[in-house]
LORO-802375 format. One line per 8 residues: number of its first residue (from 1); their letters; for each residue x, z, y of C-alpha. Coordinates in nm, 4 decimals, padded with zeros to 6 digits. Each point is the difference from the previous one (the first is absolute). Last residue first. Layout:
<nodes>
NUM	a	X Z Y | ... .
</nodes>
This chain:
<nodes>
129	xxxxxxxx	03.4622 -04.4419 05.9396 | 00.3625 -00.2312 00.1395 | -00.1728 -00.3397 -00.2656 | 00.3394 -00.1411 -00.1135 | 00.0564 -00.3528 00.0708 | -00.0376 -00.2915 -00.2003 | 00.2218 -00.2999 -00.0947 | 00.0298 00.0022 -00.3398 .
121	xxxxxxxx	-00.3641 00.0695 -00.0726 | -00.0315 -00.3874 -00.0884 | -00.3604 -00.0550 -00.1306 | -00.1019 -00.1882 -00.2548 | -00.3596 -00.1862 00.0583 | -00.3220 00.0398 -00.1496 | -00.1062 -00.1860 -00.2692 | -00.3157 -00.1970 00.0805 .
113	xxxxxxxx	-00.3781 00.0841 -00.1385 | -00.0681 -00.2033 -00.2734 | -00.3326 -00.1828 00.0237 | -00.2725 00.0592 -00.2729 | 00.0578 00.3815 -00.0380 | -00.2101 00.0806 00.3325 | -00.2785 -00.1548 -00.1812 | -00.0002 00.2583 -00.3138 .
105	xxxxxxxx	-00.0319 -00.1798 -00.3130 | -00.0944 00.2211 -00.2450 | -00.2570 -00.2329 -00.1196 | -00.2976 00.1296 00.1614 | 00.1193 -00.0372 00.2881 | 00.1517 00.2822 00.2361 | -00.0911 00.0684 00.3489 | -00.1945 -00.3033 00.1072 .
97	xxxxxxxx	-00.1548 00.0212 00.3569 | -00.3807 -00.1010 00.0804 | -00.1385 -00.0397 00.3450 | -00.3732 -00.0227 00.1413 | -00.1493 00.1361 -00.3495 | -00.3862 00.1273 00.0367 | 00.0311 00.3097 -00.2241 | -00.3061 00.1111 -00.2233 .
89	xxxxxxxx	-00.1232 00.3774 -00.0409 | -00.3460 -00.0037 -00.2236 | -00.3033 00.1842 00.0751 | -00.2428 00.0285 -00.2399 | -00.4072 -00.0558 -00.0062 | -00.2141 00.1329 -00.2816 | -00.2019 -00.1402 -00.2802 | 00.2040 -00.0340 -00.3251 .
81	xxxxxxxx	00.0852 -00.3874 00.0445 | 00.1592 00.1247 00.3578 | -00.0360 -00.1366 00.3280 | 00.3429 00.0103 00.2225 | 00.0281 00.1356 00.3415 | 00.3300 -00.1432 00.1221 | 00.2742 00.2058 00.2232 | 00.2755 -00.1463 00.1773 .
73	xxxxxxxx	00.3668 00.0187 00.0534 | 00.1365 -00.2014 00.1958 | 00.3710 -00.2013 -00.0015 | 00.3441 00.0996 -00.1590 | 00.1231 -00.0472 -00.3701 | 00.3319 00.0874 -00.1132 | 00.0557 -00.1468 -00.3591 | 00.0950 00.0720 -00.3667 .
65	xxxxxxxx	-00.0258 -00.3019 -00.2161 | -00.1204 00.1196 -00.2982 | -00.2999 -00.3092 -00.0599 | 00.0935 -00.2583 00.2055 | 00.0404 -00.0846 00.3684 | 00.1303 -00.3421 00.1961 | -00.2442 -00.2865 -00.0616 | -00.3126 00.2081 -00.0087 .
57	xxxxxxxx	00.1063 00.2072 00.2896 | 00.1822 -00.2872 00.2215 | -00.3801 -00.1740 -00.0536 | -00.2054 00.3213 00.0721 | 00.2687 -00.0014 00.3004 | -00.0699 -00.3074 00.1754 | -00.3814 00.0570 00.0447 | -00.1182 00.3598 -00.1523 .
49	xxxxxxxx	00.1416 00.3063 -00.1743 | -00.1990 00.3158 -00.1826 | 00.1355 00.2214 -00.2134 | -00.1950 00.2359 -00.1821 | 00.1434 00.3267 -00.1095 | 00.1189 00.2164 -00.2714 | 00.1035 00.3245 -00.0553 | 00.2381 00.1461 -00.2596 .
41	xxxxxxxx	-00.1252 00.3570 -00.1561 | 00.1438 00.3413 00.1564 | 00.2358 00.2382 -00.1704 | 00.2926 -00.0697 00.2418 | -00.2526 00.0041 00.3541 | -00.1591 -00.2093 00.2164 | -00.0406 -00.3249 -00.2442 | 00.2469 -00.2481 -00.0864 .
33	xxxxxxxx	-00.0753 -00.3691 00.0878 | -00.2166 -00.2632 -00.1646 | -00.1000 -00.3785 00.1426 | -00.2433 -00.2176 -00.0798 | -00.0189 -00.3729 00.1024 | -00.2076 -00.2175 00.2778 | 00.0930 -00.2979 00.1424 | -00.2817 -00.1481 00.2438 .
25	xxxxxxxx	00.0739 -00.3644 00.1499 | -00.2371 -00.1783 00.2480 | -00.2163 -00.2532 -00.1571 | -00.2139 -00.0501 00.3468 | -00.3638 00.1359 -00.0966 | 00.0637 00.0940 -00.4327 | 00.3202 00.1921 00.0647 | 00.2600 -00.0757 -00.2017 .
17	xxxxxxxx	00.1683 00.1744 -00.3272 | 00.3090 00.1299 -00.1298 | 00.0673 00.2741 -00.2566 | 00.2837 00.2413 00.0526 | 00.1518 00.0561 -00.3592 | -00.1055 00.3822 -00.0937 | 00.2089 00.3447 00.0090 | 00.2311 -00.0820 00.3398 .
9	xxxxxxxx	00.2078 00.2749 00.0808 | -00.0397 00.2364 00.2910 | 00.1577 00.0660 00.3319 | -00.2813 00.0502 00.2801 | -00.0091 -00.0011 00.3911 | -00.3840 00.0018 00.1906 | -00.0782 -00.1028 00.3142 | -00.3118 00.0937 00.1262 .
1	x	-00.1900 -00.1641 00.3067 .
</nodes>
């Protein structure tokens, strides 16, 4: 099995829908990230999640949210108007992370982290090295 790690932003609402034999949830939404090098075009990609998280995906992820995707990557042989076959990449999601909404809200922001404490140097000794 592959396993395949990817942070991109989302570029178009995840649409839900169910499967026609037991209604089983498929989310599926596009995704763009940077290509190999400075001068090269965005990518995008296919994102695929089923059950409990194409529901957490339509819920939870918008258009600019910026997220860490992990699960398969897989290859589809799609039939084209103009007479030939083309592969497409699509990711099967098994766990999704937000980064950075598409808001500017950036989830580690949304709790304070404490203040850390004073501490009394009064009462230290001189390191002999």
């Amino acid at each position: 099995m592959n396993s395949f790690v990817l942070m991109a932003t989302v570029i178009r609402e995840p649409e839900l829908r169910f499967t026609k034999e037991n209604q089983t949830p498929v989310c599926e939404f596009l995704v763009e990230f940077p290509g190999m090098r400075d001068d090269s075009p965005k990518e995008s990609l296919k994102v695929v999640g089923w059950g409990n998280l194409a529901n957490t995906i339509k819920e939870t992820y918008h258009p600019g949210d910026r997220l860490i995707i992990e699960g398969r990557l897989g290859m589809n042989m799609i039939e084209r108007q103009e007479g030939f076959k083309e592969k497409r990449a699509e990711l099967t999601a098994s766990r999704i992370s937000l980064v950075d909404s598409g808001n500017g809200i950036n989830p580690g922001e949304l709790s304070s982290p404490p203040e850390p404490e004073a501490m009394d140097l009064s009462n230290t000794d001189d390191i002999p090295f």
